[in-house]
N, C-alpha and C positions, 0 to 999 in steps of 0.2 A: 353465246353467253345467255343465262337467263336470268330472269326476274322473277320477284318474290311480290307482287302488289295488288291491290285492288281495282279487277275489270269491270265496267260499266254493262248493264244488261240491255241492249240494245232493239233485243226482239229475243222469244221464248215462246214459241207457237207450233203446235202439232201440226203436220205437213201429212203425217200417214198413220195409218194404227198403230201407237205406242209411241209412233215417231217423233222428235221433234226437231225443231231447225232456232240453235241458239246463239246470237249475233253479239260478239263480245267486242269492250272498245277499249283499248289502253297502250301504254307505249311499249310493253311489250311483244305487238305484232312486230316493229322494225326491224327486232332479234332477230323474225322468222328467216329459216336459210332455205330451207328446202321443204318439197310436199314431204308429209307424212311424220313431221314432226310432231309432235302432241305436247299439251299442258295438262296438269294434276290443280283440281278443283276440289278446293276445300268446302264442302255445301255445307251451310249453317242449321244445324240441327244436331238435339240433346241423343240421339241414336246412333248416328257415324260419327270416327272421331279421326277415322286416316283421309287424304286425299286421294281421289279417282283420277285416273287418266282417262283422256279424252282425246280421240284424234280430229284433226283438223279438216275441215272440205273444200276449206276455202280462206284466201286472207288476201286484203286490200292495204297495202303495206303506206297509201297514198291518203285513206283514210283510217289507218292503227285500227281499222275491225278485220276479226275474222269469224267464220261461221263452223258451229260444231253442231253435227248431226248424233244424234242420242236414242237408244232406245231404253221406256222404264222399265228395268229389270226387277228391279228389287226396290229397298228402303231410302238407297242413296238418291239413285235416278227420279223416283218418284216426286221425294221433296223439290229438288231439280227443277223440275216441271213444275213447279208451284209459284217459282220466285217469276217475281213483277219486272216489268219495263222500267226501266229507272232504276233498280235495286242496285250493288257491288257484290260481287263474289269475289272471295279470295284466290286468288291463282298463283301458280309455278310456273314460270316455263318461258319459251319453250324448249322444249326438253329431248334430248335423242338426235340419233342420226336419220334420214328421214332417205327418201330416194335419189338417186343419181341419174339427170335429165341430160341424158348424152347427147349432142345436137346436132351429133353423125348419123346417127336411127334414123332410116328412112322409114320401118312400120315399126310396131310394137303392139304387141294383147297385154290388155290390161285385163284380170280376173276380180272379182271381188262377188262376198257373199254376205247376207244379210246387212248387218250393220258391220263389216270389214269394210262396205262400199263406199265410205266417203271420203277418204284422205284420196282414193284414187281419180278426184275428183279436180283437184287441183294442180294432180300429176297429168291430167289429161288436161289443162291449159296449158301448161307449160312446155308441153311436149308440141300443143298447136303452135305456141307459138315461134316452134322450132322449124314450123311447116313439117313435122312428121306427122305420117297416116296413123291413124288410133282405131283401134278395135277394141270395143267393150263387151264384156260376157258378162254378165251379171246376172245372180239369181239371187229370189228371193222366196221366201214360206208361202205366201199368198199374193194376191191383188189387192188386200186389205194393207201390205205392209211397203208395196213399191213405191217407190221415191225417186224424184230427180231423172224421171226420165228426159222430161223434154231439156233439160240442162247437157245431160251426157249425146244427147243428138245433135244438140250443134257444137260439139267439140269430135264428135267422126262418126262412126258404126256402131250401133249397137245390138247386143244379141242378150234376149232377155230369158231367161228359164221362171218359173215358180214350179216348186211341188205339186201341187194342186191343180196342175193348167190354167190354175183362173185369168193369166196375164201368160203373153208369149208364150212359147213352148213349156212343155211339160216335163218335168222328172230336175233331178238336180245337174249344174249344168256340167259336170264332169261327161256327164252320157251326151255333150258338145266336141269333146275335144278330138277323138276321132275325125269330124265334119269340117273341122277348120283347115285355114291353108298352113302351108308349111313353111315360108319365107319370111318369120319372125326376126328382127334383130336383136329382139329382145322380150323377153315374159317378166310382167309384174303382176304379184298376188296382194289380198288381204281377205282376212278372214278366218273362220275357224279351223281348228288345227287338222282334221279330216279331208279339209278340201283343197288345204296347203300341202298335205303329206300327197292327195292324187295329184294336184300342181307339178310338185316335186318331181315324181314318180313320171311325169308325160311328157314334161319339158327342160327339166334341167340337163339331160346327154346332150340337146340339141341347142339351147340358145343359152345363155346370160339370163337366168332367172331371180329373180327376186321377191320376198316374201316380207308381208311384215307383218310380226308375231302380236300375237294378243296373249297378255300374260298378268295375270294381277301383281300390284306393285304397290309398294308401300312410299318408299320415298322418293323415286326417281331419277336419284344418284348414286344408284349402285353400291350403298352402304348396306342395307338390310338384306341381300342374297336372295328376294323372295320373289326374285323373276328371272332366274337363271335358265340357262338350254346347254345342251351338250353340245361340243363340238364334233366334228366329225372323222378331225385327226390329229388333236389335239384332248390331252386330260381335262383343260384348264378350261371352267363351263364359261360363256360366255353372258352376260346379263342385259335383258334384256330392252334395260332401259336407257340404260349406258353405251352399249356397245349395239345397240340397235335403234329400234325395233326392228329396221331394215337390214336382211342378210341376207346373201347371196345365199340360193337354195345349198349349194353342195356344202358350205360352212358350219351346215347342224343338222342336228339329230332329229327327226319332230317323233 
């Protein structure tokens, strides 16, 4: 079930370049079911007029906060990054089907890229606290934009790429997957659709893999058709907001 109300601005502080870490408080978190669900944030300004989706990195369901990692892209995110401690933002949510924390998994890789990487961040609590082994791959543009390392190191392994070599290995981390081990129970992605289509393409003949789509969305209920994906044995396209974000790699098309 979601909510339609006004979240409390807790904290809005840049953590990495562009980056920011935005700590939301209302009683909407209780909704929260699972990682990877997201909320559509209506930012108060004369220039945007739709709600953004935003994925979750984290939520305290004991104190109604959760935290959302942002990068300013454009006009929306900008203003974003402007509103104060104390302020309200308008929210939705939360919204979607998010991932399934199976609590037979003895290991699992988690994949995630740029700003894909946060929702995977809560999915790797949760899986700790299933006593499953976690492996994280994560890459990022540069050393100017990594984030949350030392969070993802005490939840298991981490394996870090940037482009640039400025931080961990160099190239993107797809030129990893060869070097990893092979006794997955399960592969979880997020991220941009190139590196979910090499995901795709490396791991889904062999393990339960799962992806979760980034798609611009207008209203979050699957009314306005403007985040849909094809299926992959089915005509009937599937939407993204509604019937995911979270899908089993073989279920679509990227």
């Amino acid at each position: 079930m979601s909510l339609q109300c006004l979240a409390k601005i807790i904290e809005n502080q840049e953590i990495a370049k562009d980056i920011f870490q935005l700590i939301l408080e209302g009683d909407f978190v209780e909704k929260i079911e699972q990682p990877g669900q997201f909320v559509h944030l209506l930012i108060p300004s004369q220039k945007t007029f739709l709600r953004r989706p935003f994925s979750l990195a984290s939520y305290h369901q004991d104190k109604n906060q959760c935290t959302i990692l942002y990068k300013i892209l454009g006009t929306g995110t900008k203003e974003l990054a402007q509103l104060k401690k104390g302020t309200s933002i308008s929210l939705l949510g939360p919204l979607g089907n998010g991932f399934f924390v199976n609590p037979l998994y003895e290991k699992v890789l988690l994949i995630g890229g740029g700003i894909g990487i946060p929702p995977l961040y809560e999915l790797g609590k949760e899986f700790q606290k299933k006593g499953t082994e976690v492996t994280f791959l994560l890459g990022y543009r540069n050393q100017e934009e990594v984030f949350y390392q030392e969070e993802f190191a005490k939840l298991g392994t981490v394996i870090t790429y940037t482009e640039d070599g400025s931080f961990g290995h160099q190239g993107r981390i797809d030129a990893a997957f060869p070097t990893l081990e092979k006794d997955w129970n399960a592969v979880y992605s997020c991220g941009p659709t190139p590196m979910l289509k090499a995901v795709k393409e490396n791991f889904s003949n062999q393990y339960p893999t799962y992806l979760s789509l980034e798609e611009r969305m207008a209203c979050g209920f699957g009314v306005c058709y403007g985040c849909v994906v094809a299926q992959t044995k089915k005509k009937t396209p599937l939407k993204v907001c509604q019937d995911g974000p979270v899908f089993l790699a073989t279920e679509v098309e990227l």
